[in-house]
MDAnalysis code that builds the backbone (N, CA, C; Angstrom):
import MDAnalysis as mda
import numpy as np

u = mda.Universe.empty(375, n_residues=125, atom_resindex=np.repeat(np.arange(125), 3), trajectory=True)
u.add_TopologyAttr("name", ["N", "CA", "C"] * 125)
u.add_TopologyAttr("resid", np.arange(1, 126))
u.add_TopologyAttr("resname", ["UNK", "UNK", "UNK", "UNK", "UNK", "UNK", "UNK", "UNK", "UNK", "UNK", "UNK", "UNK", "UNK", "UNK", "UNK", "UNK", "UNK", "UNK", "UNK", "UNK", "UNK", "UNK", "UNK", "UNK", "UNK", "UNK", "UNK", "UNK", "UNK", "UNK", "UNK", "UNK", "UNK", "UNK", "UNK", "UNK", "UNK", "UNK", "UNK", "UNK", "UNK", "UNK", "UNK", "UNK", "UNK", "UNK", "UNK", "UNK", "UNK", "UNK", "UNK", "UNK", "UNK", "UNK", "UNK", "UNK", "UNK", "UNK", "UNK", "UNK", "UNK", "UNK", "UNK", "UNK", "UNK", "UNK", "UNK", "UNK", "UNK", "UNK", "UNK", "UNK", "UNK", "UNK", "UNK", "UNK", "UNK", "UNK", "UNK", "UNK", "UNK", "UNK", "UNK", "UNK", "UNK", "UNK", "UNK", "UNK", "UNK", "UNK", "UNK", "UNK", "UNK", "UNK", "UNK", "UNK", "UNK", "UNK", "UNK", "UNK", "UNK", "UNK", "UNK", "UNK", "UNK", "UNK", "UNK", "UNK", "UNK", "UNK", "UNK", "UNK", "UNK", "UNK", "UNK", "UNK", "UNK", "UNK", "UNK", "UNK", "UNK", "UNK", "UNK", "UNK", "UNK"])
u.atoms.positions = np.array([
    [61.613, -59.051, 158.917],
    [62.171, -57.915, 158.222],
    [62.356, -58.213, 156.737],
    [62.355, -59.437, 156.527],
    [63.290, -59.360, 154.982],
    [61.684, -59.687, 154.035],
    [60.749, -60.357, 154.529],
    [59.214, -60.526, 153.645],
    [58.939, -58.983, 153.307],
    [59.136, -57.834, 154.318],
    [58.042, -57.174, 153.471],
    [59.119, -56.551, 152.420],
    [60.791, -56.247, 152.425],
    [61.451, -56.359, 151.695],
    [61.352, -56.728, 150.185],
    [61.197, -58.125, 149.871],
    [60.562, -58.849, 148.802],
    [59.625, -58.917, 148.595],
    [58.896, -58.181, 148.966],
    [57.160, -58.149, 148.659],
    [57.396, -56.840, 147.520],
    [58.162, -55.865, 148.478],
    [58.141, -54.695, 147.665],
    [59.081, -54.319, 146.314],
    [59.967, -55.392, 146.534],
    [60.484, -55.812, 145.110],
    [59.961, -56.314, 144.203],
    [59.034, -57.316, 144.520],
    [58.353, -58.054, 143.836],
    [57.479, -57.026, 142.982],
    [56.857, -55.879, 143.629],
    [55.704, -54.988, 143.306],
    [56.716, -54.192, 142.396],
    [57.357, -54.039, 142.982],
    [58.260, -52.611, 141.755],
    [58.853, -53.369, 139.951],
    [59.088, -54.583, 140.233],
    [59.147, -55.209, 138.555],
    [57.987, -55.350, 137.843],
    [56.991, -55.742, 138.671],
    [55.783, -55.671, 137.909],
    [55.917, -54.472, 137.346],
    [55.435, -53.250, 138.158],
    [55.426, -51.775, 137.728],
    [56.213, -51.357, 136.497],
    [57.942, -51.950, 136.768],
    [58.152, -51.646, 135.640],
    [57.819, -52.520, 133.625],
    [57.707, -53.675, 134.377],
    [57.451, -54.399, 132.881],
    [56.277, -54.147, 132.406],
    [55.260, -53.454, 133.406],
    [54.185, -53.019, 132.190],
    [53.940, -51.804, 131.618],
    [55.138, -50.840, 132.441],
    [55.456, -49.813, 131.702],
    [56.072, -50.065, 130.376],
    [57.261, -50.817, 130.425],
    [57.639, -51.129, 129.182],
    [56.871, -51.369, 128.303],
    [56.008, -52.116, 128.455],
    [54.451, -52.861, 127.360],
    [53.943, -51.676, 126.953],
    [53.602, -50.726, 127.765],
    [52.782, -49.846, 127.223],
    [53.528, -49.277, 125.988],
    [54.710, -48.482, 126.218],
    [56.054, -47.982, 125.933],
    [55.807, -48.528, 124.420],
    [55.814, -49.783, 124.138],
    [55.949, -50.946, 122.952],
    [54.766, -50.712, 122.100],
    [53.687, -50.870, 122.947],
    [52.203, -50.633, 122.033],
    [52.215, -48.972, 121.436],
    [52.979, -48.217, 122.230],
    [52.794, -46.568, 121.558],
    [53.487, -46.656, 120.460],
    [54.695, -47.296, 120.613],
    [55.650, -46.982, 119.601],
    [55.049, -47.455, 118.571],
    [54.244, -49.024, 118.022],
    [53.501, -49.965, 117.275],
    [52.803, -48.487, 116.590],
    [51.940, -48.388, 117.285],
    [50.562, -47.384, 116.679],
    [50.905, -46.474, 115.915],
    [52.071, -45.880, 116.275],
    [52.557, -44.147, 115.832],
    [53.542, -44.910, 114.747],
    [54.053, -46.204, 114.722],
    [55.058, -46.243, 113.080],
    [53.759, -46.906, 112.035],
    [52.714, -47.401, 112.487],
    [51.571, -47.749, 111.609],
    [51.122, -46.220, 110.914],
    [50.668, -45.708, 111.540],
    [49.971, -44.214, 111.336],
    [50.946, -43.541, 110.200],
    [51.673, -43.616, 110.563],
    [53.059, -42.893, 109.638],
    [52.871, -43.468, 108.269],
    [53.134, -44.760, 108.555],
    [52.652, -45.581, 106.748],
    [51.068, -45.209, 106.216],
    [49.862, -45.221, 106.942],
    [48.701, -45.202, 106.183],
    [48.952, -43.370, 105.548],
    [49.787, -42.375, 106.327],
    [49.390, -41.064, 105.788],
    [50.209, -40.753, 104.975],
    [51.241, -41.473, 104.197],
    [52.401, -41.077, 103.486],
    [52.166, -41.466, 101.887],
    [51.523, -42.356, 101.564],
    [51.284, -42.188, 100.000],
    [49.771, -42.000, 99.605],
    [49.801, -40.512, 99.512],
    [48.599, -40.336, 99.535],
    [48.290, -40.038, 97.984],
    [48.259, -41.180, 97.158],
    [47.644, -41.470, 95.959],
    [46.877, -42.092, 95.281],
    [46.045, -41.822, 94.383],
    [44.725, -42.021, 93.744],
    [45.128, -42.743, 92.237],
    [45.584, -44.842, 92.392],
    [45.954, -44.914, 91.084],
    [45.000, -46.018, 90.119],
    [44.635, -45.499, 89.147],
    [43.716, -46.014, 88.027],
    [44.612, -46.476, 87.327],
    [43.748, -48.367, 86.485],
    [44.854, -49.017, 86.323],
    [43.584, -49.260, 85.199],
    [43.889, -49.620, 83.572],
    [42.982, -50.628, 82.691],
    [43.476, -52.395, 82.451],
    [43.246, -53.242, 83.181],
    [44.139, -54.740, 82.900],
    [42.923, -55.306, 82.144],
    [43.525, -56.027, 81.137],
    [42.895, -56.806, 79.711],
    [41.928, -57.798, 80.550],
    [41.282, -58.538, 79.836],
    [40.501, -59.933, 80.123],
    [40.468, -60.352, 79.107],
    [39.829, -61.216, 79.161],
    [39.570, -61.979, 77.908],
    [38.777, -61.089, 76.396],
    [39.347, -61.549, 75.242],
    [39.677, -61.158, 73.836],
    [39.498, -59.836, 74.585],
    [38.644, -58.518, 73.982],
    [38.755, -57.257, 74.092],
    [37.360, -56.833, 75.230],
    [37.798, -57.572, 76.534],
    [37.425, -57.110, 77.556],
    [38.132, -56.665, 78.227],
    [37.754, -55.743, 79.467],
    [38.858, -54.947, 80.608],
    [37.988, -54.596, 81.978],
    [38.842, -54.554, 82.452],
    [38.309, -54.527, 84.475],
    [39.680, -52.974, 84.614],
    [38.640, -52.043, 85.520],
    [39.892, -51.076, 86.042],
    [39.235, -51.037, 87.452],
    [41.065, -50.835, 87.411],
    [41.161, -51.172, 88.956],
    [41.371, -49.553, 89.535],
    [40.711, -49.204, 90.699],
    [41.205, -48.578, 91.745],
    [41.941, -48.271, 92.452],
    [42.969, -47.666, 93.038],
    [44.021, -48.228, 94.388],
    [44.245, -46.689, 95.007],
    [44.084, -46.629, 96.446],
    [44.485, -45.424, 97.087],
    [43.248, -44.674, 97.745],
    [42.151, -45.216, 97.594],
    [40.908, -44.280, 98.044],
    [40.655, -44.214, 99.904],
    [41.500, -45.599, 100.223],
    [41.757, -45.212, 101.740],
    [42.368, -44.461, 102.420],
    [43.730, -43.625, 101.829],
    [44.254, -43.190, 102.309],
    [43.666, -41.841, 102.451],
    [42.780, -41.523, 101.130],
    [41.649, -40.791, 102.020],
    [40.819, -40.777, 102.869],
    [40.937, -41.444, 103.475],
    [39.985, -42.356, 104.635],
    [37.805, -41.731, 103.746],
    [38.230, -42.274, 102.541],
    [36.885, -43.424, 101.737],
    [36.577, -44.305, 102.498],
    [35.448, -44.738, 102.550],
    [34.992, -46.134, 102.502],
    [35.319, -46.713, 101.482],
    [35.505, -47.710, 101.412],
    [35.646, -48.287, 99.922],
    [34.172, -49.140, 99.954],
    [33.337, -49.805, 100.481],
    [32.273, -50.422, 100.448],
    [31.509, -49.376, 99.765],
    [31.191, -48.120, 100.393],
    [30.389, -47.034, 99.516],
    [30.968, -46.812, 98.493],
    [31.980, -46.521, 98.439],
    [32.401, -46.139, 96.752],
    [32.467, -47.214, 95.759],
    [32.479, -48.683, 96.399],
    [32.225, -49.537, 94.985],
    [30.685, -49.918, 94.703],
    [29.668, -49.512, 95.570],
    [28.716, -49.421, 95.285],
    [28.372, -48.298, 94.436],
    [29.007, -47.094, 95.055],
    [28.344, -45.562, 93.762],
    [29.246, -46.369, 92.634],
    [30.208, -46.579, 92.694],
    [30.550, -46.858, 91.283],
    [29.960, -48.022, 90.369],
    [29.703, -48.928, 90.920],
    [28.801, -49.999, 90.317],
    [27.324, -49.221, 89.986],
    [26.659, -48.461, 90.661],
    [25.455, -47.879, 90.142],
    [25.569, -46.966, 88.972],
    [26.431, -45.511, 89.130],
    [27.254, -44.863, 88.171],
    [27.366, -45.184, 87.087],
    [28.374, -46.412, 86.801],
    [28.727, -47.086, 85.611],
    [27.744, -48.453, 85.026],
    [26.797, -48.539, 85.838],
    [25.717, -49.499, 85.639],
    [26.640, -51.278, 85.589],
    [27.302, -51.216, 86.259],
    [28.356, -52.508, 86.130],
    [28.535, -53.187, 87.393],
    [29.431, -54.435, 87.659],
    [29.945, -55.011, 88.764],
    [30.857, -54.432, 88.937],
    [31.142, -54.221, 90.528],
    [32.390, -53.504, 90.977],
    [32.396, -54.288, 92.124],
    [33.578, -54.740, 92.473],
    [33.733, -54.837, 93.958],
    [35.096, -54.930, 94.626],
    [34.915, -55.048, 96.263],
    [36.720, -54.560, 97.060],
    [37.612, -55.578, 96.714],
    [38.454, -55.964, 96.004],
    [39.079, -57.096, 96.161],
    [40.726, -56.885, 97.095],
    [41.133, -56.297, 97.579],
    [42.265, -56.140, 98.369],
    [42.074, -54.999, 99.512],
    [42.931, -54.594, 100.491],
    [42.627, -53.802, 101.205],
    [42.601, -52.291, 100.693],
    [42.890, -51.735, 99.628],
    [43.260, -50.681, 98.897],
    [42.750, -50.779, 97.361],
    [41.689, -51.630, 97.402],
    [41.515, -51.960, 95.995],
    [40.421, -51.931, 95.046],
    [39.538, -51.218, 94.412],
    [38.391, -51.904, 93.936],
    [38.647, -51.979, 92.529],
    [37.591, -53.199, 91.769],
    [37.862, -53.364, 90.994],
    [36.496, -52.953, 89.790],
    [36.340, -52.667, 88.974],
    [35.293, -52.393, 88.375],
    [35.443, -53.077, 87.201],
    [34.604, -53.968, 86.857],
    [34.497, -54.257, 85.227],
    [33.653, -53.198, 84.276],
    [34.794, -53.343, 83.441],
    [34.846, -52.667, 82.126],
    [35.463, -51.418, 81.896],
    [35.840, -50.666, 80.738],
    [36.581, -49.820, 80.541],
    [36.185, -48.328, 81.345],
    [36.771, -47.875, 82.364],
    [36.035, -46.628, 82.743],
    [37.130, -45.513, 83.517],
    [38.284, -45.815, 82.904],
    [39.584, -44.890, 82.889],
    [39.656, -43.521, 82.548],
    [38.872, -43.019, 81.818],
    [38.347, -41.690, 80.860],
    [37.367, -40.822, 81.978],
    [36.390, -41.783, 82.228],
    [35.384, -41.491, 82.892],
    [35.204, -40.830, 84.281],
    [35.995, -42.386, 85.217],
    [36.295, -42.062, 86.823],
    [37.020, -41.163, 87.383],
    [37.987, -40.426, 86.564],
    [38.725, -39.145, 87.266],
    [37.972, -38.007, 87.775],
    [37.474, -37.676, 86.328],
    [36.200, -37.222, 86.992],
    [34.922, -37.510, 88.174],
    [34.605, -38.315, 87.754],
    [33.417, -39.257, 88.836],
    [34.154, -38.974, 90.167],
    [35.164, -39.490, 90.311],
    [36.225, -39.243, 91.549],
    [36.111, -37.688, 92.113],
    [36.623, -36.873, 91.444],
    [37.028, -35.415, 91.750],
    [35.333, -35.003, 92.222],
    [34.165, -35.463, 91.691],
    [33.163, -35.056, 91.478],
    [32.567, -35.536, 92.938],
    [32.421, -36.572, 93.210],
    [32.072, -37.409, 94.675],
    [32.851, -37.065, 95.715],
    [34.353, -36.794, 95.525],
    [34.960, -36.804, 96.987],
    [36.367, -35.664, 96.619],
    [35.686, -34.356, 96.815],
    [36.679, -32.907, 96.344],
    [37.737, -33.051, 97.050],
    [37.890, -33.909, 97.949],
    [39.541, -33.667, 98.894],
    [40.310, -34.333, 97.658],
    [40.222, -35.266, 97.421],
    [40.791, -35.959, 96.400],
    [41.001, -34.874, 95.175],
    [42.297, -34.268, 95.081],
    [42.809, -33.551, 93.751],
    [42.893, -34.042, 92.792],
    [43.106, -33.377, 91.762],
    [43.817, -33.722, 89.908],
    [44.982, -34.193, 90.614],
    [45.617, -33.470, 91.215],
    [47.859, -34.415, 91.244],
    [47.347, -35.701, 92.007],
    [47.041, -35.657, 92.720],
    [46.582, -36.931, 93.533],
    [46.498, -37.834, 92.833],
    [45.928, -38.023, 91.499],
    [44.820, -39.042, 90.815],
    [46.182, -39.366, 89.687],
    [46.289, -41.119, 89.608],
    [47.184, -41.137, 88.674],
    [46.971, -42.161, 87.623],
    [46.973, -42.126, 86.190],
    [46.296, -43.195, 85.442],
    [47.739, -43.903, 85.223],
    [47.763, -45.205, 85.201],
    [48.801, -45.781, 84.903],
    [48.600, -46.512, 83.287],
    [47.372, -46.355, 82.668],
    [47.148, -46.979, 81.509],
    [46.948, -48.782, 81.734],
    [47.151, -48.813, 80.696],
    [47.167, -50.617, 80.543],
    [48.248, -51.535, 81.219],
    [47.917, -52.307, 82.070],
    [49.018, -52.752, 82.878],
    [48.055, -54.159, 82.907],
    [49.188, -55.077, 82.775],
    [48.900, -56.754, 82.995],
    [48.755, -56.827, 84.504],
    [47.997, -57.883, 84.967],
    [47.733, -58.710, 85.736],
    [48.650, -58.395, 86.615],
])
């Protein structure tokens, strides 16, 4: 009498601890999701280099869900320059093209608005 007892106890904790797991992984997914859709901004940066050189940087084109691999390629062709991803949110383009890319931007990928898009000017390292 008492085996199949503990058999069926045994079966019902399982049941519940991998409910819990699941429970854990939903909650994970849905507070991630929340962060990628909440700053949904487009920010252009000009940082110095050496004597009167400059690299501008990118930041925000994922949250449009961009590729960023394609877009630092159009932009490296575009601007006839090196560009490439350097962070998860990031590309970087050498040389001055702050004036230029808002446009280029609005022009390639229309979801992306004017308020969206934000120049921060000259900013160090």
């Amino acid at each position: 009498e008492n085996s199949p007892k503990q058999e069926a106890g045994v079966g019902e904790g399982q049941g519940t601890a991998g409910e819990e797991e699941e429970k854990k992984k939903q909650k994970r997914g849905k507070i991630k999701q929340k962060k990628k859709t909440v700053p949904q901004k487009v920010t252009i940066a000009k940082i110095p280099r050496a004597k009167k050189k400059y690299v501008t940087r990118v930041c925000g084109l994922a949250t449009f869900e961009i590729d960023l691999k394609e877009a630092q390629r159009f932009f490296a062709q575009k601007f006839s320059c090196g560009a490439s991803v350097t962070g998860e949110d990031e590309i970087i383009i050498q040389g001055d093209f702050t004036d230029d890319i808002i446009d280029v931007i609005q022009e390639k990928w229309p979801e992306v608005d004017d308020d969206s898009i934000e120049d921060l000017g000259e900013v160090k390292k």
